[in-house]
C-alpha positions in Angstrom: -30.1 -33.0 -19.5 -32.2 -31.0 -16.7 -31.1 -27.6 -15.3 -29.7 -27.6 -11.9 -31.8 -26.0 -9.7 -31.2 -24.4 -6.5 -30.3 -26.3 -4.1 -32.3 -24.4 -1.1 -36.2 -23.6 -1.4 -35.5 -20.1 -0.8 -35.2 -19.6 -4.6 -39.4 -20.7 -4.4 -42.1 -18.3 -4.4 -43.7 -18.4 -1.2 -47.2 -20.1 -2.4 -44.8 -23.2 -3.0 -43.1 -23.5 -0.2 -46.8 -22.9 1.4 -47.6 -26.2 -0.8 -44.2 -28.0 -0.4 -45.1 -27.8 3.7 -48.4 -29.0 3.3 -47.1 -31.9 1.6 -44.4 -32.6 4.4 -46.8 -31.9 7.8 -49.7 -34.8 5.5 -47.4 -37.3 5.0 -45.7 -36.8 8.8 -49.2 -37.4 10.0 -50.1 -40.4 8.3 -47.0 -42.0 9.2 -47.1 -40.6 13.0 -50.8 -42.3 13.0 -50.0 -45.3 11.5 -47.6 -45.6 14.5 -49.6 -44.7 17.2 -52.5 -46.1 16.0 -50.4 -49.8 15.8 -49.1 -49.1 19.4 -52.1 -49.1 21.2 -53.6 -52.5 19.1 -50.1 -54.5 19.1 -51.8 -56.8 22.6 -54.7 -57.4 20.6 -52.7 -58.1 17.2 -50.3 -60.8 18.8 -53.4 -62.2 21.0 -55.3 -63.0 17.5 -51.8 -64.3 15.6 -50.7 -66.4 18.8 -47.4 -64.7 19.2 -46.3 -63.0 22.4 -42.9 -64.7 21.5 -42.9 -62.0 18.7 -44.4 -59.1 20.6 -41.8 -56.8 19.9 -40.6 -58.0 16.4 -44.1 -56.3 14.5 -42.5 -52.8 15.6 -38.6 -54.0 15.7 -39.3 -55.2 11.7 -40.9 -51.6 10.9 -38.0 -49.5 12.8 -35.1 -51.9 11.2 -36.3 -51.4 7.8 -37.0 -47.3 8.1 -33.4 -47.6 9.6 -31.5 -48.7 7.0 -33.5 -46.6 4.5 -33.3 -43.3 6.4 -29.3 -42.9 5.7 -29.8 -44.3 2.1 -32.2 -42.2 1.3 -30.8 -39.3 2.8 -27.5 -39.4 0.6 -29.5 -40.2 -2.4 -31.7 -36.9 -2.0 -28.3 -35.1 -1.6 -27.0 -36.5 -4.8 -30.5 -36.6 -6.8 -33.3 -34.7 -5.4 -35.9 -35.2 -2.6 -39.0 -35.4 -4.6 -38.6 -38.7 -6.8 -37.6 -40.5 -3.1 -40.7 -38.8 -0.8 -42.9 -40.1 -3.8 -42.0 -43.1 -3.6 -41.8 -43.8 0.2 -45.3 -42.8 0.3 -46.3 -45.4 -2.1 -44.7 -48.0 -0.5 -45.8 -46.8 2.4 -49.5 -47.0 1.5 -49.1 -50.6 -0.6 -48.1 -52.0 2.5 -50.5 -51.1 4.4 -53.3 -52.7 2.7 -51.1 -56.0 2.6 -50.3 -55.4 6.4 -54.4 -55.2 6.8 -54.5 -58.4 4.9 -52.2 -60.5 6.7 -53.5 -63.8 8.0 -50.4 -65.0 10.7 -47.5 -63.3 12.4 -45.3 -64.0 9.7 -47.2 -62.5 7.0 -47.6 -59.1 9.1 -44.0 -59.1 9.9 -43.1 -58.8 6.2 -45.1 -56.3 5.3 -44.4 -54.2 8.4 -40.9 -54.1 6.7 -41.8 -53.1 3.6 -44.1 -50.4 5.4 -41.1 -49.7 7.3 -38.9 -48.8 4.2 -41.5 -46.3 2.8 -41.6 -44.6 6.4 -37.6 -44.6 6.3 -38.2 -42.5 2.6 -40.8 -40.6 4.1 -39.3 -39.8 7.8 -35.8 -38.7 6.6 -37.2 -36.8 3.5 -39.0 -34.7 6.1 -36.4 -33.7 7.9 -34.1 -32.7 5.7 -37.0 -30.4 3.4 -37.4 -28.4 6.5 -33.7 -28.3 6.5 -33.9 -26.7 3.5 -36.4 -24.2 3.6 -35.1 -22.9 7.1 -31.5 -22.3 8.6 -31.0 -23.5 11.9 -31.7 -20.1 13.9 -35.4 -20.1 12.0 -36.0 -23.7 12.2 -37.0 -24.0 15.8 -40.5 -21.7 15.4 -41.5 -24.1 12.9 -41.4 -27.0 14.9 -44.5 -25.9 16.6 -46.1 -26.8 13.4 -44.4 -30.2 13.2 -45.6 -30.6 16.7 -49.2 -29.7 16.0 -49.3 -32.0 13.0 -47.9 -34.8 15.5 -50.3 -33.5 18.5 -53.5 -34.4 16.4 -52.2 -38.1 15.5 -51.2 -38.1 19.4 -54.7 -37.7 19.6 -56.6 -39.3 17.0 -54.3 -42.3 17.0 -54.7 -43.8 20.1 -58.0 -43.7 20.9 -59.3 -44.0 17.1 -56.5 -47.4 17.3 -58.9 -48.6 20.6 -61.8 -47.8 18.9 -61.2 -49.7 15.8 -59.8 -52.8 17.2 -62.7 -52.3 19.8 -65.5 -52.0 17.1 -64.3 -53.7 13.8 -60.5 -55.5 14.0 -57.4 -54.4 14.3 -57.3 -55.2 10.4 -59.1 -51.9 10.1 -55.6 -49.6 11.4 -53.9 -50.5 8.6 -56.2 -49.2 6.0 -57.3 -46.0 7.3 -53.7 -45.0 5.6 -55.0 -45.8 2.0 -57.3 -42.9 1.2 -54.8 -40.5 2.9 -51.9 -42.2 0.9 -53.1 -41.8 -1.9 -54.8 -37.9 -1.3 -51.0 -37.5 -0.6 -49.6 -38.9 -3.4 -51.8 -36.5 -5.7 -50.7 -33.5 -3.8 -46.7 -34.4 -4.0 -47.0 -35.5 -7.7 -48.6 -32.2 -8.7 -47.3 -29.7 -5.9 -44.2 -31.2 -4.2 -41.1 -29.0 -6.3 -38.4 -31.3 -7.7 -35.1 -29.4 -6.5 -31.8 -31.0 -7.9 -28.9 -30.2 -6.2 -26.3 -28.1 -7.7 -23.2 -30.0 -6.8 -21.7 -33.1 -9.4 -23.6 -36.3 -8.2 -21.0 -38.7 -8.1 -20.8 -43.0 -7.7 -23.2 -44.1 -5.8 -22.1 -46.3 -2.8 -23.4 -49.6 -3.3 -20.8 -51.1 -1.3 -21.4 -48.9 1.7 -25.6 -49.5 0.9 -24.9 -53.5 1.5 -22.6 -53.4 4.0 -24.7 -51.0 6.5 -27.8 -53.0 5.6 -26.3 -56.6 6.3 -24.5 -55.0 9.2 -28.1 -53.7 10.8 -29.9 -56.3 10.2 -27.6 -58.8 11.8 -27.3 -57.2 14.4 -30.7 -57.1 15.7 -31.5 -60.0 14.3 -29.0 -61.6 17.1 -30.2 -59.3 19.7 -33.6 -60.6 19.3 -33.0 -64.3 18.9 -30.1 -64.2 22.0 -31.7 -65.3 25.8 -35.3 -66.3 23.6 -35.4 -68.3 20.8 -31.6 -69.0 20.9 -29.3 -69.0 23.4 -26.4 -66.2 23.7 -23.6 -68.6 23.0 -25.8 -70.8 20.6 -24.2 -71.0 16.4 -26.8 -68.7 15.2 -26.3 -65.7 17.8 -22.9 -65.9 17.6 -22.7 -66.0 13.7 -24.9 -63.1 13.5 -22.9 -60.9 16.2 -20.0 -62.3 13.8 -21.4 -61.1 10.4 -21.9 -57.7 12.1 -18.8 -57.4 12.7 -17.4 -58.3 10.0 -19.7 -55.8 8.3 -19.3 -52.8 10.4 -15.7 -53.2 9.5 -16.1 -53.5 6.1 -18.4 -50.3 6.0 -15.6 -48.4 8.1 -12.9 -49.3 5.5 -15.6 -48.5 2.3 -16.4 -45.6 3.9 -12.7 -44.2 4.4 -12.0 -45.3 1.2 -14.8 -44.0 -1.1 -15.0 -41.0 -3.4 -18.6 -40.4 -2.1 -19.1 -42.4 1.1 -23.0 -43.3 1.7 -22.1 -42.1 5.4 -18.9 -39.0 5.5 -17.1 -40.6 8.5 -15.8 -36.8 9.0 -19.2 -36.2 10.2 -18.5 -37.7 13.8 -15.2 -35.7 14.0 -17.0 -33.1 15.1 -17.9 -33.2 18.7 -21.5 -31.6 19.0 -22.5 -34.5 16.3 -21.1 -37.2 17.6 -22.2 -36.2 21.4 -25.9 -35.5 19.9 -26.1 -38.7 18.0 -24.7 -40.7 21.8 -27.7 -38.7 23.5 -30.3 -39.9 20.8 -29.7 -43.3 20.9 -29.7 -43.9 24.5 -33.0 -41.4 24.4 -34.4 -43.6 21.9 -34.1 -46.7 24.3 -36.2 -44.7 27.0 -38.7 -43.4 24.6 -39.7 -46.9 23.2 -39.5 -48.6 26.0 -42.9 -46.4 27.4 -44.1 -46.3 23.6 -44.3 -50.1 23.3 -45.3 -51.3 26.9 -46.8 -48.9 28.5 -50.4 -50.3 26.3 -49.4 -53.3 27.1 -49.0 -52.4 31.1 -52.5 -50.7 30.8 -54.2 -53.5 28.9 -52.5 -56.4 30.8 -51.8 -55.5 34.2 -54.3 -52.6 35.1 -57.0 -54.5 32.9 -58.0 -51.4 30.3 -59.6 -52.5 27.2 -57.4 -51.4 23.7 -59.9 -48.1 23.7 -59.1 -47.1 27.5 -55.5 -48.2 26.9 -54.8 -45.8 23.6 -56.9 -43.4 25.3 -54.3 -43.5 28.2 -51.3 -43.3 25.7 -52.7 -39.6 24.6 -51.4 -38.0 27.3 -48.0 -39.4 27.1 -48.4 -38.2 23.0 -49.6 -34.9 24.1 -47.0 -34.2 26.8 -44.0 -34.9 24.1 -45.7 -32.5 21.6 -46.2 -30.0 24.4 -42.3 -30.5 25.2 -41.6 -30.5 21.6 -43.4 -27.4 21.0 -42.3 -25.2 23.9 -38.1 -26.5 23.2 -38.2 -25.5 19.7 -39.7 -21.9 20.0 -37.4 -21.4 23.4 -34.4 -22.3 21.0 -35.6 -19.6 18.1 -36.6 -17.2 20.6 -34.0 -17.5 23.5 -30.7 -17.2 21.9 -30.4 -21.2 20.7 -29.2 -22.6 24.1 -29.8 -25.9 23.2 -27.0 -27.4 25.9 -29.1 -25.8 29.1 -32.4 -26.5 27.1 -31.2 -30.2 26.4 -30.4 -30.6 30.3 -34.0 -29.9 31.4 -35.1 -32.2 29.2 -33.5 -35.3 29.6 -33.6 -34.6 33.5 -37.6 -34.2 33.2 -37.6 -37.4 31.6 -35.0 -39.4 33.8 -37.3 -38.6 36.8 -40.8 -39.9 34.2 -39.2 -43.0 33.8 -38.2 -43.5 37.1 -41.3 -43.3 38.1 -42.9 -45.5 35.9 -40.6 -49.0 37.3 -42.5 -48.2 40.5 -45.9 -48.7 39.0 -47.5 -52.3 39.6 -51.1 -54.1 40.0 -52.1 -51.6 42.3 -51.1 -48.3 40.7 -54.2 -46.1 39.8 -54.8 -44.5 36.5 -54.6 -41.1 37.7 -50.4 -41.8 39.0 -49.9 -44.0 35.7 -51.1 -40.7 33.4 -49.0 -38.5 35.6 -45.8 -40.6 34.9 -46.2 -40.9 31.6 -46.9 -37.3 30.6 -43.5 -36.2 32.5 -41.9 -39.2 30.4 -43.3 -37.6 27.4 -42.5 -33.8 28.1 -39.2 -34.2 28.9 -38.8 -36.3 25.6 -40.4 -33.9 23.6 -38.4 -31.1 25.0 -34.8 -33.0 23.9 -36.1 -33.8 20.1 -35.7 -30.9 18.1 -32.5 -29.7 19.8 -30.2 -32.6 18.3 -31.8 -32.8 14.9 -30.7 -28.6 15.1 -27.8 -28.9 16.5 -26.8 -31.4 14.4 -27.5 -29.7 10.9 -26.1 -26.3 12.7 -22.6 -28.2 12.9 -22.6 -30.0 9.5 -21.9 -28.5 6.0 -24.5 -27.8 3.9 -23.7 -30.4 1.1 -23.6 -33.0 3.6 -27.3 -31.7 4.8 -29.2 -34.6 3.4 -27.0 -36.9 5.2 -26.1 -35.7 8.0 -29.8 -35.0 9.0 -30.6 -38.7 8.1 -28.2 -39.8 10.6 -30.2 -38.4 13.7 -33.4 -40.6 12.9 -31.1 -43.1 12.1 -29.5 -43.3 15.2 -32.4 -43.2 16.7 -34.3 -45.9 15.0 -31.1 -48.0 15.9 -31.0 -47.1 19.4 -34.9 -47.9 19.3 -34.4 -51.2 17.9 -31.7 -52.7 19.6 -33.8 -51.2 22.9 -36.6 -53.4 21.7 -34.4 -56.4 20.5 -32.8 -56.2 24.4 -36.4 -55.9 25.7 -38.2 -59.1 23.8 -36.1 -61.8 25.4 -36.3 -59.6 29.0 -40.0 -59.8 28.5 -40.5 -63.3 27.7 -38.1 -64.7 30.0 -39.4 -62.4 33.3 -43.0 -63.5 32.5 -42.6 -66.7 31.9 -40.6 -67.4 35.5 -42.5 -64.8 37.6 -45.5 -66.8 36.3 -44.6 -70.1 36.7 -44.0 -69.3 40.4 -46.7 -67.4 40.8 -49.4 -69.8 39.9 -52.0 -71.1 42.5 -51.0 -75.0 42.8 -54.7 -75.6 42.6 -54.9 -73.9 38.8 -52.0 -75.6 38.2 -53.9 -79.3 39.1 -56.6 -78.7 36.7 -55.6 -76.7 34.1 -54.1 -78.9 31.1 -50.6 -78.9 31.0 -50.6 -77.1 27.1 -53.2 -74.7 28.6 -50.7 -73.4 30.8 -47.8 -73.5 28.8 -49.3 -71.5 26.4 -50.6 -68.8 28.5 -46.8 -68.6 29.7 -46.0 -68.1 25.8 -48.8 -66.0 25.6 -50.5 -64.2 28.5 -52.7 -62.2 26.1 -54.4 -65.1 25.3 -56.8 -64.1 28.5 -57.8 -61.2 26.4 -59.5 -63.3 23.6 -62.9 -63.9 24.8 -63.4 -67.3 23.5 -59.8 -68.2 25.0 -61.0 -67.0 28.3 -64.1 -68.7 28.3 -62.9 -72.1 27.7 -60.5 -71.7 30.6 -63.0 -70.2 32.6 -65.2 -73.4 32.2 -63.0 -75.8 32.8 -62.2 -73.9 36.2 -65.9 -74.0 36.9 -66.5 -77.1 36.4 -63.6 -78.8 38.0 -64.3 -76.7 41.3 -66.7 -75.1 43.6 -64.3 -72.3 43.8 -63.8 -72.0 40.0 -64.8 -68.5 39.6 -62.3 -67.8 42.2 -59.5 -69.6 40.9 -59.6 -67.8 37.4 -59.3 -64.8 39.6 -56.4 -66.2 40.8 -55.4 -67.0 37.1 -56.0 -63.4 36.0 -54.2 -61.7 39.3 -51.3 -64.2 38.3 -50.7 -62.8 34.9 -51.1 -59.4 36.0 -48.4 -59.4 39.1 -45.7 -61.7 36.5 -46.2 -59.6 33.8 -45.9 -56.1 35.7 -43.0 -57.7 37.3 -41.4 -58.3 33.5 -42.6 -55.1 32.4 -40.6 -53.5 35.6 -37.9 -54.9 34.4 -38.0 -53.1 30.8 -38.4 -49.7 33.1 -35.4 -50.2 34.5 -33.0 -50.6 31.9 -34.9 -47.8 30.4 -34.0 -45.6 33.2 -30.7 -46.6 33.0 -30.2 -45.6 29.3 -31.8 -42.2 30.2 -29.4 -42.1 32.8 -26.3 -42.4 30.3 -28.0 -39.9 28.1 -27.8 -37.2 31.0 -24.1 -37.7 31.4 -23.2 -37.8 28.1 -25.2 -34.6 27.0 -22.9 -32.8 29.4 -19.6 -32.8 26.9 -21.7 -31.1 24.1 -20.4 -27.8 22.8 -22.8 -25.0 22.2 -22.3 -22.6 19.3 -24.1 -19.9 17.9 -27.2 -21.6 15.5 -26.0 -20.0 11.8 -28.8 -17.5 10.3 -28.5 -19.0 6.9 -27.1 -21.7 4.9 -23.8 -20.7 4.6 -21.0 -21.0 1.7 -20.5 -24.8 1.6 
């Protein structure tokens, strides 16, 4: 039987914890690239796959699996170790990529964006909680700033190096940049990366609680994203999802109260600064993908950017959130840990971003679009440290593993059921704002299927050979062809900036709620070490 070990890093020399951070800060920017990188190709992506109707569900996939595995994983760490679940993440993480590269139609892409998904859930909440453990919570804000700078050069790299690749080669190519760092990665943790077991007696595992969260999540979103698109709200399948939820969140509550070793310790959310901090993340998490997601999609389909100029766009929005990021977690080490006042600033920074951004449209210039989303950005960056402190400040230290997991869980929830609300919004927007927009004379010449798939698909105009074809039919059928596709293109722009608008709203709203809320949180003192329990 192996030796307990410490259950805190402290008990390491330095040179490993030097190697142990290493590890962490490589395998946070490969999966922070990966993201940013997929952002700013996603139009392209759903333009070559014909599936607009799915926009959303290539990121929604990724975020519901890493949702359900962050809180797993997070409890298993606690009861086994964090090393044997980062490996593995990572290699999961990297298998699916190349198969992600590979796929041939949006189903294909969709599957192996989940199973990329689950290796980021491994990967994301193992992060957070090895900081956790090499740190308390009055140290761990200075090291943020290298967290941040890890994040800043994928903020950097990724968007424009996403452009550039889908620009030059395909977007097939931003899924396999992530093999030769997977597997550098891999080495380093498999030779490097200390395997700490925790002191404290493992334990049943809760495999009741593990299939009940994970039916309950997926169900879910599943209904939020079929309800108002592909299924009506009231339709058999929307409601029997909505059903199954709750008939599974139930069923977790009762396992959970119940259990010896609950997967989730409901006595977690008795305490006020968690349960506030985990309100103010979700409705955050809304805001933040809302601009993650669309604001490519607004520069690429509305202003008229190509995916390089569009990811080059989305760095400043990156950059501002690791600027926030940065600046809020040395303030919080350095200041006293006033996380309440610091939170504030934040989320009002970011209320006013957003609000700016529902009053861009066709005619907004680049240089007000950049401005709106770096103040979205900053005053993100500046709220996401504080919770994940304040968060592990309130919990015990034997619950550390989990309750850590439930920030990025939260958020990844809140993020999902954001973009499940958003799809259907998207869709249904375009499809009327463009259907009333259209020039009657388009509408004579243009084939009936031609224009009902552009109302499926409006980034169909962005494949050349697409936009030829429809172009020469225009031409051909009119003198004034060449100003009619003009008319075509101005038509997509105004109904999808219109739908996009939309999206900003609701997004402003949820920020909204998040101010509010963040108001009831209690501040204490941030503990200088790890305490007794």
């Amino acid at each position: 039987m192996d030796t307990a070990a410490p259950t805190s890093f402290h008990a390491l020399p330095k040179h490993k914890i030097v190697f142990t951070m290493v590890g962490v800060l490589l395998a946070m920017f490969m999966g922070s690239l990966d993201q940013t990188i997929v952002d700013t190709a996603m139009p392209r992506i759903v333009a070559d796959l014909s599936g607009f109707e799915h926009y959303t569900w290539i990121i929604t996939v990724y975020i519901i699996a890493s949702a359900i595995a962050v809180p797993i994983v997070g409890k298993l760490t606690d009861m086994f170790g964090r090393k044997p679940f980062y490996l593995g993440g990572i290699i999961i993480f990297t298998i699916a990529s190349i198969f992600s590269g590979l796929s041939r139609n949006m189903p294909e892409i969709i599957i192996f964006r989940g199973i990329q998904g689950l290796g980021a859930g491994a990967m994301m909440a193992n992060a957070f909680i090895v900081i956790s453990d090499i740190f308390p919570p009055a140290e761990r804000g200075k090291y943020q700033g290298l967290i941040s700078g890890v994040f800043g050069m994928s903020a950097i790299i990724g968007p424009t190096l996403g452009g550039l690749i889908t620009d030059r080669l395909s977007w097939h190519w931003i899924f396999y940049v992530n093999v030769p760092l997977g597997i550098l990665i891999i080495i380093l943790f498999t030779f490097f990366f200390p395997y700490i077991r925790p002191n404290a007696k493992r334990g049943k595992i809760d495999f009741p609680g593990m299939v009940t969260l994970s039916l309950g999540v997926m169900s879910l979103l599943l209904a939020l994203s079929w309800a108002g698109g592909q299924y009506p709200w009231l339709s058999f399948p929307v409601i029997g999802l909505l059903s199954l939820f709750a008939l599974m969140l139930l069923s977790f509550l009762y396992i959970e109260s119940h259990s010896s070793n609950p997967l989730i310790p409901l006595s977690l959310f008795r305490n006020r600064i968690i349960y506030i901090a985990e309100i103010v993340v979700f409705m955050t998490a809304i805001g933040m993908f809302a601009a993650i997601i669309f604001v490519p999609l607004f520069f690429q389909g509305v202003l008229g950017a190509t995916a390089t100029i569009s990811g080059g766009f989305l760095t400043p929005m990156m950059l501002g959130q690791v600027t926030g990021s940065f600046t809020s977690g040395q303030l919080l080490s350095r200041a006293g840990g006033h996380y309440r006042m610091q939170g504030f600033m934040g989320l009002l920074i970011m209320c006013v971003g957003v609000f700016l951004l529902t009053r861009m449209s066709p005619s907004t210039g680049y240089g007000i679009a950049v401005v709106n989303i770096v103040l979205t950005g900053f005053g993100l960056g500046m709220t996401m440290p504080l919770y994940t402190i304040a968060v592990q400040n309130a919990a015990p230290y034997r619950m550390l593993g989990v309750a850590t997991s439930t920030v990025p869980f939260i958020r990844s929830i809140g993020a999902s059921m954001g973009l499940a609300i958003f799809n259907p919004i998207l869709n249904s927007q375009f499809a009327s704002h463009f259907t009333s927009g259209l020039p009657q004379a388009v509408k004579d010449i243009l084939p009936v299927e031609q224009i009902e798939g552009l109302t499926r698909n409006p980034q169909l105009l962005m494949n050349e050979e697409t936009e030829a074809g429809i172009k020469e039919i225009l031409m051909q059928a009119s003198p004034q062809g060449e100003q009619l596709f003009e008319q075509l293109q101005q038509s997509v722009r105004e109904a999808l900036s219109s739908a996009i608008h939309h999206i900003f709203i609701i997004a402003f709203v949820a920020v909204i709620i998040a101010v509010l809320v963040h108001f009831f949180i209690k501040e204490i003192p941030l503990r200088k070490d790890h305490g007794n329990d």
